[in-house]
C-alpha positions in Angstrom: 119.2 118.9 121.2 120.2 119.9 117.5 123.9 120.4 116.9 125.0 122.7 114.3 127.9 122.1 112.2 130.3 125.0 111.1 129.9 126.3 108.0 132.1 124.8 105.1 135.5 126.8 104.4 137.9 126.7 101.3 140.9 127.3 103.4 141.8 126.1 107.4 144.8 128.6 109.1 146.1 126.8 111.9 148.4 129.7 113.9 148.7 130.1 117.5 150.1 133.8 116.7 146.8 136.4 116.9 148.4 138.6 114.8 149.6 136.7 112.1 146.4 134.3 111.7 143.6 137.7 111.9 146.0 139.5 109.2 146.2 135.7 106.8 142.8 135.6 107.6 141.9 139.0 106.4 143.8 138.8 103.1 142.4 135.7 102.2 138.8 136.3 102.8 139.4 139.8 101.1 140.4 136.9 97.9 136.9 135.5 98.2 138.0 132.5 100.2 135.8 131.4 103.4 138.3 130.8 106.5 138.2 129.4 109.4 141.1 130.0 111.7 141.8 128.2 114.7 144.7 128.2 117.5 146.1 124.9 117.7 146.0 121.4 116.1 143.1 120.1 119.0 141.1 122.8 117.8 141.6 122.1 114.2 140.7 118.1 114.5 137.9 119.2 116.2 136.9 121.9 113.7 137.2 118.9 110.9 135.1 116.7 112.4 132.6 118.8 112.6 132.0 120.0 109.3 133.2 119.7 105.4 137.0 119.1 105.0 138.7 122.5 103.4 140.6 121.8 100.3 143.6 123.0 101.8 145.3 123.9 105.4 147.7 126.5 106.7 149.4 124.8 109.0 152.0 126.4 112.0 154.2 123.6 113.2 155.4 125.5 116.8 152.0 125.7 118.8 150.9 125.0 122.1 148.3 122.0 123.0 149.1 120.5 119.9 151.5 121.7 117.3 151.8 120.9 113.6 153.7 117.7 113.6 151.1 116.3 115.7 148.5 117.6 114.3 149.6 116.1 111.1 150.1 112.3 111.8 146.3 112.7 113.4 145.5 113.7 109.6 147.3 111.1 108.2 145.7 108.1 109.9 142.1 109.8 108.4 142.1 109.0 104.7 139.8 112.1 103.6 141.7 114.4 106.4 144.9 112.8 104.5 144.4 114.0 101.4 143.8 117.5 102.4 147.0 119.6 100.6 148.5 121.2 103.8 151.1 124.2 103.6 153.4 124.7 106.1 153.7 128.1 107.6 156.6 128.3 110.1 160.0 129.9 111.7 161.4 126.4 112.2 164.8 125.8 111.1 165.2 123.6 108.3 161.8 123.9 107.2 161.9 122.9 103.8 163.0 119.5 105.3 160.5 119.7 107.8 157.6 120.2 105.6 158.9 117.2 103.2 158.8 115.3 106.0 155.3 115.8 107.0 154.0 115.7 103.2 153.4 119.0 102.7 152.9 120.5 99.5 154.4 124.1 100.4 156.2 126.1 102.9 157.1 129.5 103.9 159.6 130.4 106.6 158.2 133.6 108.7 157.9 136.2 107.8 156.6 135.1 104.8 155.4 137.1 101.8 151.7 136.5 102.0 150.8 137.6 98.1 153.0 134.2 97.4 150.7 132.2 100.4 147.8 134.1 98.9 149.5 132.6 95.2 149.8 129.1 96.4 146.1 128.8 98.0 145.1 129.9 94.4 147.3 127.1 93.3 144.8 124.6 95.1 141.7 126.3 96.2 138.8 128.1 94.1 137.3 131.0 96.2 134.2 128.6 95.3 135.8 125.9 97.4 136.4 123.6 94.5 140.0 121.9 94.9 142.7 122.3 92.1 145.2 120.0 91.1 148.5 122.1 90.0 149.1 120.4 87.4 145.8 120.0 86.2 145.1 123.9 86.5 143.8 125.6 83.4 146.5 127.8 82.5 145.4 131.7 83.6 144.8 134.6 81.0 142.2 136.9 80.2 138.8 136.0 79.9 137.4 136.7 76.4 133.6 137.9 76.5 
């Protein structure tokens, strides 16, 4: 029996909420971006394993089966899963301190304005899947022809 492995994405959402992940979804995909959105952290190992890393992951911390911390240390202990910039998406209180704690590069507190998500997935992910550095990022002007 042949297995097939999911196609490769740019950008992972991990949100439990329907509504929320279709709509970040939609937006980013709309930006060129190939997503793959999944409900909980389980899900999103699995997804992982499975195929290509993404260069970066939207990450809920409050989900059921396995939420965002979790989810988290299980990247950690995986050095290519580790490196993967995640962003923390959350209504958590404190979640600036939250998200430092996990590592993560970013965070938004719901509801969150999603043309600054949309801005900060730009910051590490080409629609082309190629991961930026921030602070290696050509600076951004028009293109001369």
């Amino acid at each position: 029996m042949v297995t097939m492995e999911p196609p490769a994405v740019d950008v992972l959402v991990v949100e439990d909420d329907d509504s929320l992940g279709t709509i970040l979804t939609a937006v980013l995909q709309d930006q060129g971006y190939a997503v793959a959105r999944v409900s909980n952290g389980r899900e999103a190992l699995h997804r992982m394993a499975t195929g290509r890393p993404p260069c970066l992951i939207l990450l809920n911390l409050v989900m059921p089966v396995m939420n965002g911390w979790d989810l988290r240390e299980q990247l950690k202990k995986v050095p290519e899963l580790a490196e993967i910039p995640v962003v923390v998406l959350s209504g958590v209180t404190h979640l600036e301190k939250q998200a430092a704690s996990l590592g993560a590069t970013d965070s938004f507190t719901k509801p969150y304005n999603i043309k600054m998500v949309v801005e900060t997935v730009r910051q590490y992910c080409q629609p082309s899947g190629r991961t930026v550095m921030p602070e290696t990022e050509p600076p951004r002007g028009p293109m001369m022809s």
